[in-house]
C-alpha positions as CSV (number, residue, x, y, z in Angstrom):
1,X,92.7,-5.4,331.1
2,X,91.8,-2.9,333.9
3,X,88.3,-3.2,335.5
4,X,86.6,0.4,335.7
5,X,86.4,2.2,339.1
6,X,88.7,-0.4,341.2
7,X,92.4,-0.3,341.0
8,X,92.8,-4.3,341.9
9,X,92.5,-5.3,338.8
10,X,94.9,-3.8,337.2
11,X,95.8,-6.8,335.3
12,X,92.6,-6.6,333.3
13,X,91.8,-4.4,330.1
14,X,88.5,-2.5,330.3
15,X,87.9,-3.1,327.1
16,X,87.6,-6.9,327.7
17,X,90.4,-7.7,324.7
18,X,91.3,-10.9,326.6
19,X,89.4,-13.7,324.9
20,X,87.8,-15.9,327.5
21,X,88.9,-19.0,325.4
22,X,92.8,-17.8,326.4
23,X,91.8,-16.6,329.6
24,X,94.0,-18.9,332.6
25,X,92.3,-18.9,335.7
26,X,93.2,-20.9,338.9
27,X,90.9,-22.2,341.6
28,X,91.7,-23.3,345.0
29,X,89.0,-25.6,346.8
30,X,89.7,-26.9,350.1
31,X,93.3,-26.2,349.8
32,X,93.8,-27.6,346.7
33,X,94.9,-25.4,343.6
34,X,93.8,-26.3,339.7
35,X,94.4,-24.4,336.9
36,X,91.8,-24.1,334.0
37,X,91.8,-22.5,330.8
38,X,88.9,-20.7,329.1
39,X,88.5,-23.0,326.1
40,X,87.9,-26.0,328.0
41,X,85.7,-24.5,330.8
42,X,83.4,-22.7,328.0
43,X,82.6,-26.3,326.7
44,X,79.9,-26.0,329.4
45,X,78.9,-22.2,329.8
46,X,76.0,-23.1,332.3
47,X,78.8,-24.3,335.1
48,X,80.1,-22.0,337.7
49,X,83.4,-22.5,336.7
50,X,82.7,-21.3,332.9
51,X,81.0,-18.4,334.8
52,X,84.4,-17.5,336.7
53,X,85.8,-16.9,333.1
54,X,83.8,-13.8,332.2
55,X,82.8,-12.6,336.2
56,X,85.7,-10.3,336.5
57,X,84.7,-7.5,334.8
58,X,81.0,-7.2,336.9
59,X,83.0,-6.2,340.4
60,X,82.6,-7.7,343.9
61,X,79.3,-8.5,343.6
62,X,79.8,-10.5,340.5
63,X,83.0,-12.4,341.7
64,X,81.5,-13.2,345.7
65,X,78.3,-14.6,344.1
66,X,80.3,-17.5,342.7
67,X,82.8,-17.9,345.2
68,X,84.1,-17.2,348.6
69,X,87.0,-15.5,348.1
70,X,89.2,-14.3,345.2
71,X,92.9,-13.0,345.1
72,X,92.8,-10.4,342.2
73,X,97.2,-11.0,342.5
74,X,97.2,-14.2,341.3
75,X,93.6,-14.3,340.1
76,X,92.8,-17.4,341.9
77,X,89.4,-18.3,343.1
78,X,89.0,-19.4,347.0
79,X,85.9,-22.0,347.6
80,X,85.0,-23.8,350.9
81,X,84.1,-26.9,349.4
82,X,84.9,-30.8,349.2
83,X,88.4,-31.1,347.2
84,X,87.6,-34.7,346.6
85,X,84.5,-34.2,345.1
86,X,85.6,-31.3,343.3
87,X,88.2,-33.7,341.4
88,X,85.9,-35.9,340.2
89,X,83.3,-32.9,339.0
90,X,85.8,-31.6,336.4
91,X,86.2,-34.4,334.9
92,X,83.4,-33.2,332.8
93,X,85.6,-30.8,331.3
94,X,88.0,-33.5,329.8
95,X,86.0,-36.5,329.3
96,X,82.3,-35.4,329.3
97,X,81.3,-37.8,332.0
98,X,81.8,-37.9,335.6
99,X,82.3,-41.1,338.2
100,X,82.0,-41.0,342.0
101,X,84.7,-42.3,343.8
102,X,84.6,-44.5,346.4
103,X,83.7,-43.1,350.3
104,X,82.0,-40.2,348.7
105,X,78.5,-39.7,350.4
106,X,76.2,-40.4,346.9
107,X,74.0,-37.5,348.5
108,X,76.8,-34.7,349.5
109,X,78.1,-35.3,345.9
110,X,75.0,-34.2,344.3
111,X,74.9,-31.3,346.4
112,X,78.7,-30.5,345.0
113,X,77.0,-31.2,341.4
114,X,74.6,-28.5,342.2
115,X,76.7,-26.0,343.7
116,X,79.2,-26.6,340.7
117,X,75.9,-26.1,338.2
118,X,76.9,-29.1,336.5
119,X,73.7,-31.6,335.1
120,X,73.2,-35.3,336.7
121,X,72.9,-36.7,333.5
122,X,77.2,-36.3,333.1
123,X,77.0,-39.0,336.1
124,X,77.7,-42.4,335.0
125,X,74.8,-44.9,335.1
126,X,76.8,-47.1,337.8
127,X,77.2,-43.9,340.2
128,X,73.7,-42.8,339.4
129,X,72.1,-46.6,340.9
130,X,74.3,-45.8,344.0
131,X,72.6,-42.3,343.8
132,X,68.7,-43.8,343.7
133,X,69.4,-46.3,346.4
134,X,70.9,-43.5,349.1
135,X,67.8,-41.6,347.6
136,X,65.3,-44.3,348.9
137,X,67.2,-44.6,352.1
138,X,66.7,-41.3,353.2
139,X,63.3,-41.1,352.0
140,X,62.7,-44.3,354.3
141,X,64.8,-42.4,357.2
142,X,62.4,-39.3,356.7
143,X,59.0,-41.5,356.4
144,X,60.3,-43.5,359.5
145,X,60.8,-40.0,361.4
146,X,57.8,-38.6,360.4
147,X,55.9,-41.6,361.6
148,X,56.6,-41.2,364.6
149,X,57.0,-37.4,365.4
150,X,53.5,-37.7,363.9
151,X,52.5,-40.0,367.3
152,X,53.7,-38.2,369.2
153,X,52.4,-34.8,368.0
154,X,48.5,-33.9,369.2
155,X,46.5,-31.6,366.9
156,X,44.4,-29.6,368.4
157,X,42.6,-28.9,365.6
158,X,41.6,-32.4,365.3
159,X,38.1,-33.7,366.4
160,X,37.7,-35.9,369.1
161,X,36.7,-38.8,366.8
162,X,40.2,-38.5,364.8
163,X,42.1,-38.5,368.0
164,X,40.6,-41.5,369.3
165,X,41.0,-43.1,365.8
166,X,44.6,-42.1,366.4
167,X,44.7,-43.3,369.5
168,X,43.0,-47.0,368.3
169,X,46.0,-47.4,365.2
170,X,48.6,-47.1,367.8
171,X,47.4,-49.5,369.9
172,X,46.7,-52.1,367.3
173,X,49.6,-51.9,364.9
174,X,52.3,-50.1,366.6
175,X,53.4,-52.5,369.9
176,X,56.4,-50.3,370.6
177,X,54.1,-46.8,371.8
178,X,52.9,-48.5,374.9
179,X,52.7,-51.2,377.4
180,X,49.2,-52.4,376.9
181,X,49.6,-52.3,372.7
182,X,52.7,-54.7,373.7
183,X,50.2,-56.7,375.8
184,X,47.8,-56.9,372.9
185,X,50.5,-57.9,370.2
186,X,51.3,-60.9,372.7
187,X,47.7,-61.4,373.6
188,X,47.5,-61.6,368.8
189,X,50.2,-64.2,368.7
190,X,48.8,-66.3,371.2
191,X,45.7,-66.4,369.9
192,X,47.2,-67.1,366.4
193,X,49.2,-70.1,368.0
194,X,45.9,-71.4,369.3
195,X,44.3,-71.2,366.7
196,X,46.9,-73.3,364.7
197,X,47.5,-75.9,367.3
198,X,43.8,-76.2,367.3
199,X,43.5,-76.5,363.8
200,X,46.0,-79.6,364.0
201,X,44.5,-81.3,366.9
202,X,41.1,-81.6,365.7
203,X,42.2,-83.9,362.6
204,X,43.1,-86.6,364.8
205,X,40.8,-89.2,365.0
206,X,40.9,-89.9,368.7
207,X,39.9,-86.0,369.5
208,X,36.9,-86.1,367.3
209,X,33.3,-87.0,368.0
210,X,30.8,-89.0,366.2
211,X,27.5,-87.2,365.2
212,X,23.9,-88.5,364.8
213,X,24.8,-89.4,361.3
214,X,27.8,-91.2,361.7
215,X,30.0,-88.9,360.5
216,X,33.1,-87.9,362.4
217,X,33.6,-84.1,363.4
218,X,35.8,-81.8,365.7
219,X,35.1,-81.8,369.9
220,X,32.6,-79.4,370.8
221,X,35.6,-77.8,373.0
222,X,37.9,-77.6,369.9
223,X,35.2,-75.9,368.1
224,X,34.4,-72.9,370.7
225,X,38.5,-72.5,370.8
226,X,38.0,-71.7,367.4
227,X,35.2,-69.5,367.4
228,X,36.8,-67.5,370.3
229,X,40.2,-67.0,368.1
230,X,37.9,-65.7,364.9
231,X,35.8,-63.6,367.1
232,X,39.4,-62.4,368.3
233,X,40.5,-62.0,364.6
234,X,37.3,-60.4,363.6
235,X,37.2,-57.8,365.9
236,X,40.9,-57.3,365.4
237,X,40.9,-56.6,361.7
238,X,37.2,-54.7,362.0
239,X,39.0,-52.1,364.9
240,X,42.2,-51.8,362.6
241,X,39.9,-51.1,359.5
242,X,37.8,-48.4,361.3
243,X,41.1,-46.5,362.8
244,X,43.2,-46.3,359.5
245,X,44.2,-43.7,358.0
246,X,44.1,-44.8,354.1
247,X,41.7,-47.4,354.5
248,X,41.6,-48.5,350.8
249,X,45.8,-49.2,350.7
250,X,44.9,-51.2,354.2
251,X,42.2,-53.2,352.7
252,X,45.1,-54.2,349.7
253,X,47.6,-54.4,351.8
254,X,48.8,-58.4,351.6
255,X,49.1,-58.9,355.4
256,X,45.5,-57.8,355.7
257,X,44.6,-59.8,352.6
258,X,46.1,-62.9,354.3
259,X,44.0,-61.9,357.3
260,X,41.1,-62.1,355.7
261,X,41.8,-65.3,354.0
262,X,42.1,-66.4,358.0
263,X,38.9,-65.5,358.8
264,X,36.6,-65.7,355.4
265,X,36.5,-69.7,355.4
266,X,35.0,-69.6,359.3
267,X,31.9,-67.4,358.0
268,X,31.4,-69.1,355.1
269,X,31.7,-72.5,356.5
270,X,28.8,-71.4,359.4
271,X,27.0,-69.8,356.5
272,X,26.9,-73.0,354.3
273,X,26.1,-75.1,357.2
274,X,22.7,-73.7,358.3
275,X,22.2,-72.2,355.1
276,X,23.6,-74.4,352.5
277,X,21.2,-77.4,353.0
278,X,17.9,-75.9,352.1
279,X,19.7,-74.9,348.8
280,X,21.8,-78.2,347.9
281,X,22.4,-81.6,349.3
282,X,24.1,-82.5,353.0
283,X,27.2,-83.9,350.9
284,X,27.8,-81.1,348.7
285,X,27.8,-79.0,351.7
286,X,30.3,-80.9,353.8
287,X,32.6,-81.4,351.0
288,X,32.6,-77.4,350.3
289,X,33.2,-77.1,354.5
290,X,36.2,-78.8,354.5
291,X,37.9,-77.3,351.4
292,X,37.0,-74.2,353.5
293,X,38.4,-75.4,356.6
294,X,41.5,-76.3,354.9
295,X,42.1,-72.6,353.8
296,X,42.4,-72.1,357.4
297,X,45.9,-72.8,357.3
298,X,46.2,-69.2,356.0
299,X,46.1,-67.7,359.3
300,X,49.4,-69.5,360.4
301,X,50.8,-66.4,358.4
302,X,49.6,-63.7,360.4
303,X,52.4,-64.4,362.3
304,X,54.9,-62.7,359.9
305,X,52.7,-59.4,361.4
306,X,54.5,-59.9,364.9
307,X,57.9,-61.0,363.3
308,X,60.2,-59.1,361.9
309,X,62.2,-62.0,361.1
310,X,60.1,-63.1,358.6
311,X,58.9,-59.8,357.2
312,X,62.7,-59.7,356.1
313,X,62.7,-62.8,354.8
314,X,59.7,-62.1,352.7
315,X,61.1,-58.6,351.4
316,X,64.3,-60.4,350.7
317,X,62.4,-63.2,348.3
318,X,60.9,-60.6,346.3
319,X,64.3,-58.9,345.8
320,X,65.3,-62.2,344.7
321,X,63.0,-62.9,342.1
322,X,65.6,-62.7,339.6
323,X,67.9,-65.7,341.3
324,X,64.9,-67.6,342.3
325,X,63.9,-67.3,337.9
326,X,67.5,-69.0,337.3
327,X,66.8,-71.5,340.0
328,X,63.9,-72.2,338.1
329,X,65.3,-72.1,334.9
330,X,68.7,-73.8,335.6
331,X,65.8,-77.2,336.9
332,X,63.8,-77.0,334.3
333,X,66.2,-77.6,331.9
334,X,67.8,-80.1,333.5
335,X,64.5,-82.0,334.2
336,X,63.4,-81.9,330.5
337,X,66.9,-83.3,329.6
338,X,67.4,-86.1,332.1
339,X,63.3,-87.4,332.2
340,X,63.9,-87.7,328.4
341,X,66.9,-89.1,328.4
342,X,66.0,-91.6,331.4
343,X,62.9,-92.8,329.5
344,X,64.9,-93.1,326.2
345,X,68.0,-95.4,328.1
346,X,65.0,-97.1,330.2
347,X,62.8,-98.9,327.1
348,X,65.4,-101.4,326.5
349,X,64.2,-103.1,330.2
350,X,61.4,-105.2,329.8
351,X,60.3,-104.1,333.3
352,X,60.7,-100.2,333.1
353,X,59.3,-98.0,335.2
354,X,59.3,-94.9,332.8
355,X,56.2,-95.9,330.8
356,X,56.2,-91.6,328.9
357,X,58.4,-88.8,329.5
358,X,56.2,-86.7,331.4
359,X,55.6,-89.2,333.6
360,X,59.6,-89.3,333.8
361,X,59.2,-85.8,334.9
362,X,58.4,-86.9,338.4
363,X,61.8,-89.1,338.9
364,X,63.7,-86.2,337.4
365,X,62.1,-83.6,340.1
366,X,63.1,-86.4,343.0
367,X,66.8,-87.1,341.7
368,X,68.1,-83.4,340.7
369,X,66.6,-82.2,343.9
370,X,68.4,-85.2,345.7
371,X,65.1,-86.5,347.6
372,X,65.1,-89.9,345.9
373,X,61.2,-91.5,346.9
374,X,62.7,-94.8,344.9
375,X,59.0,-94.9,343.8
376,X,60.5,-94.7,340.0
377,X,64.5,-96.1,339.7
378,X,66.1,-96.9,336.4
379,X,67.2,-100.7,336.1
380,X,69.7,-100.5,333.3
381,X,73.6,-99.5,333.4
382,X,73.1,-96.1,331.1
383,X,70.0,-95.5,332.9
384,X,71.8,-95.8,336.4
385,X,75.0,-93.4,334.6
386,X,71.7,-90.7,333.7
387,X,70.8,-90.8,337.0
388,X,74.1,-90.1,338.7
389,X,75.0,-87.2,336.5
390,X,71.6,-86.2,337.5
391,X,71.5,-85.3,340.5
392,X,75.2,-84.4,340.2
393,X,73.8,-81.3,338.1
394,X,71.0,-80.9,340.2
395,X,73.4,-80.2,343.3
396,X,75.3,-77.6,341.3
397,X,72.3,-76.2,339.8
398,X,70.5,-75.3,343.4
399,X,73.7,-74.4,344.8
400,X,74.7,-71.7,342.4
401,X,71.8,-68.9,342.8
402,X,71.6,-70.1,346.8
403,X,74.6,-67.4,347.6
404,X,73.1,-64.7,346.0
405,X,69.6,-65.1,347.5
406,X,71.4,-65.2,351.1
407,X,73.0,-62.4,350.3
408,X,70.1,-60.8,350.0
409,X,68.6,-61.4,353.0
410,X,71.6,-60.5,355.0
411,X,72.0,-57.1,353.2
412,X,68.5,-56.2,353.6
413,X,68.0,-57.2,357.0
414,X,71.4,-55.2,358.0
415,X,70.1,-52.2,355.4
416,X,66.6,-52.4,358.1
417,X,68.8,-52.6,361.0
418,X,71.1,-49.1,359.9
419,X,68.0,-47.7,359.0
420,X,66.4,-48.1,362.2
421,X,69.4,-46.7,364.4
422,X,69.8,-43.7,362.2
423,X,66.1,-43.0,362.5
424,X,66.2,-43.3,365.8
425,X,69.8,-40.4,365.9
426,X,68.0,-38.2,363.7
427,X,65.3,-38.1,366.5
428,X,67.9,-37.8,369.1
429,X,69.0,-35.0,367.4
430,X,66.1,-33.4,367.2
431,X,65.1,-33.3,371.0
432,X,69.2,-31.8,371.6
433,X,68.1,-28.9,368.9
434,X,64.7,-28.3,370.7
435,X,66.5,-28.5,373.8
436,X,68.8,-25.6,372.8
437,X,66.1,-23.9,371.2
438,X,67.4,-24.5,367.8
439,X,64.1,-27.3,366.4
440,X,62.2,-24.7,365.6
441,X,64.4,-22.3,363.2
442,X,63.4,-22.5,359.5
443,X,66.1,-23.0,356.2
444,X,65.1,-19.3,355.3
445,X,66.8,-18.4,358.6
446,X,69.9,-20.1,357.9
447,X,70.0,-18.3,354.3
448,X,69.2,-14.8,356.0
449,X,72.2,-15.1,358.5
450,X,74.4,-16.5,355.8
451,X,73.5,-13.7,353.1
452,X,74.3,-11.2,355.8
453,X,77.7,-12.6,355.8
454,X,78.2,-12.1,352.2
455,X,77.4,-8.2,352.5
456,X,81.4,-8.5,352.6
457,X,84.0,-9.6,350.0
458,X,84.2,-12.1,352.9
459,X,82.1,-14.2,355.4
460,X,81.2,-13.1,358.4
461,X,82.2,-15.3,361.4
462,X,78.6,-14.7,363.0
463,X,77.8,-18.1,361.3
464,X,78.8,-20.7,358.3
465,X,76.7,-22.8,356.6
466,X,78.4,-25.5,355.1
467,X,76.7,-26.8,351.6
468,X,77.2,-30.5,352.1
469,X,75.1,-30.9,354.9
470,X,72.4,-33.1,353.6
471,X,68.8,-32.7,355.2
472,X,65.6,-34.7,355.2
473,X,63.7,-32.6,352.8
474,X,60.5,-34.5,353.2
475,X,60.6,-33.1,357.2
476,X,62.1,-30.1,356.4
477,X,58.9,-29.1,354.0
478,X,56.4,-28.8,356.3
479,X,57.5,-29.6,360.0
480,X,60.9,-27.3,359.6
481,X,62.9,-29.8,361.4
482,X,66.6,-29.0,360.2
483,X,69.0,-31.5,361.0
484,X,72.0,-32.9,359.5
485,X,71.8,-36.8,358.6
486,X,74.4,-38.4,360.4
487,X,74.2,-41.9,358.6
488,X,75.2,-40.5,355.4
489,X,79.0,-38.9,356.6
């Protein structure tokens, strides 16, 4: 077959005889040679390798817009691309499915994928999960960045009211933008220790004071410690609420729901005490003031707002719901079994101490967990045998899903820690490419340089773009910052 008007190809028929399904064509990616055959490229004629089979006969133009390079000779195809992605992308040509090896970055090899024109949905399900989770990494790289190029950016567009609500979010909830926001975290955590040492000291006896009636009550002194920490706590939570930017996800945010839960039983106690007893009797008050005061105990978890300790431990739970279910599960079944087989071995005694089997319950609870109150003991042999293989199953039954649940906790708090430090490199990277004057170039400029390299059949050496760099498209969108994630090579 010989391609019209260019004496290269004079391999080729101009009449296009050849049938693409016989057509042999050979590619060479990063060094690496295959060689394909029509037939089992055209399986998928949307690929760019199925569009190599029939590109010949539209000319230069045709041929350099799927490739790089291309020896007419041999008729081999020249790409600049990953060779080890490449050999697990035609595997979609023999076995309709493609897996991802091992030390291949999830993200570059969907860039491949897309430069090959090859669908996602080949990808197996296992390689697609790796795919989501890299996904949500970078998105919380990019919302980490954003965060806090958006602190340190100044709009001057903005009114003086949003700056100084600006200005008030950073110093409450961000301890790290300043010396005196560090001061005031400290100043929060002591008064949140107070508070809670207060809260225990004025339940013993010898601290409390005797009123008019009788009737004992916290120290004066213990009481204005208190209403200085919920003034503290109120004015906290009201300056927080005022300066946030989406004030209905703060108001449902948990942390701030425990925070009100720290300060709602103060007000309402005060409100019932010199309200209350016009409305209902002195009793009913007092009893409804100290189930409030006991809800004060709440506060004792604003802590996990100035630890990051146990915000990891929290987000680790609830990613171990699942173990935590078998936990459940795996005691459950064991304390039906053993409480009803305890009462059942236990009737023969004429002095038994499991009188039903829910009452058995409790004793079953005490032995599989290994606590043993010796409130409720069996007295007979089987009874003593139940109880040993008890809390024999108990031990292996908590120690199974423990592993797991630890797991957890150590992956995700080293997942927070990488994410962190590559946050913190893609700002570093950012200030070098501002310092060389490079922040501010946009994508399109990239393309425009690289498409005037491929006026050619080859590229120009004024600049190469290389199509696995992976960027942080939700910064690249509107702040054009272009720089290449580090974490993921």
């Amino acid at each position: 077959i010989k391609m019209a008007g260019d004496s290269r190809f004079s391999d080729l028929d101009t009449d296009g005889s050849e049938k693409s399904e016989e057509m042999e064509i050979v590619v060479n990616v990063g060094g690496v040679r295959q060689v394909f055959y029509g037939d089992n490229l055209n399986q998928y004629p949307g690929t760019r390798l199925a569009e190599l089979v029939n590109c010949l006969s539209g000319g230069y133009d045709s041929i350099f817009s799927l490739c790089d390079d291309y020896d007419p000779g041999k008729r081999e195809f020249y790409f600049d691309r990953d060779p080890d992605a490449f050999k697990c992308i035609i595997d979609v040509y023999y076995f309709g499915e493609i897996h991802m090896k091992k030390g291949i970055c999830p993200i570059c090899f969907k860039n491949e994928m897309e430069f090959w024109k090859v669908d996602l949905k080949f990808l197996d399900d296992c390689c697609k999960a790796h795919l989501s989770e890299k996904k949500e990494e970078l998105e919380e790289i990019a919302r980490r960045v954003q965060l806090i190029l958006d602190d340190l950016g100044v709009d001057a567009s903005e009114s003086h009211w949003k700056r100084c609500q600006k200005c008030i979010w950073k110093f409450l909830e961000k301890p790290e933008s300043s010396y005196p926001a560090r001061v005031i975290a400290v100043l929060s955590f002591l008064f949140i220790l107070i508070s809670s040492v207060v809260m225990c000291v004025g339940t013993i006896p010898d601290m409390q004071v005797v009123d008019a009636e009788g009737n004992r009550m916290e120290h004066p002194t213990l009481d204005s410690i208190e209403t200085a920490c919920i003034g503290w706590f109120t004015m906290e939570y009201v300056l927080r609420l005022i300066s946030s930017p989406n004030k209905l996800h703060f108001a449902l945010s948990f942390m701030n729901i425990v925070d009100v839960l720290a300060i709602l039983p103060f007000y309402v106690s005060l409100t019932l005490t010199h309200l209350g007893a016009k409305l209902m009797e002195l009793s009913n008050v007092q009893q409804a003031v100290q189930a409030l005061r006991i809800m004060r105990i709440a506060r004792i978890f604003k802590l996990a707002r100035h630890s990051s300790g146990l915000q990891t431990l929290t987000y680790a739970l609830k990613r171990s719901f699942k173990e935590l279910g078998l936990l459940l599960m795996y005691l459950a079944v064991g304390i039906f079994v053993f409480s009803a087989l305890g009462y059942t071995m236990e009737q023969s005694h004429p002095e038994t101490l499991f009188k039903s089997i829910p009452q058995s319950f409790w004793w079953a609870i005490i032995t599989m967990t290994t606590v043993g109150y010796g409130d409720i003991y069996p007295k007979t042999t089987l009874g003593k045998l139940n109880a040993a293989i008890s809390f024999l199953c108990g031990v292996i039954a908590i120690a199974l899903p423990i592993h797991p649940i630890i797991n957890n906790f150590v992956r995700y708090y080293n997942k927070q820690r990488v994410l962190e430090t590559a946050a913190k490199h893609e700002l570093e990277l950012m200030e070098l490419n501002s310092a060389e004057g490079k922040a501010t170039g946009s994508r399109s400029e990239l393309e425009d340089l690289s498409r005037e390299g491929k006026e050619g059949p080859f590229y120009s050496s004024r600049i190469k773009v290389s199509h696995s760099d992976t960027f942080i498209h939700l910064l690249s969108e509107e702040k054009h910052y272009r720089t290449r994630l580090q974490s993921c090579k």
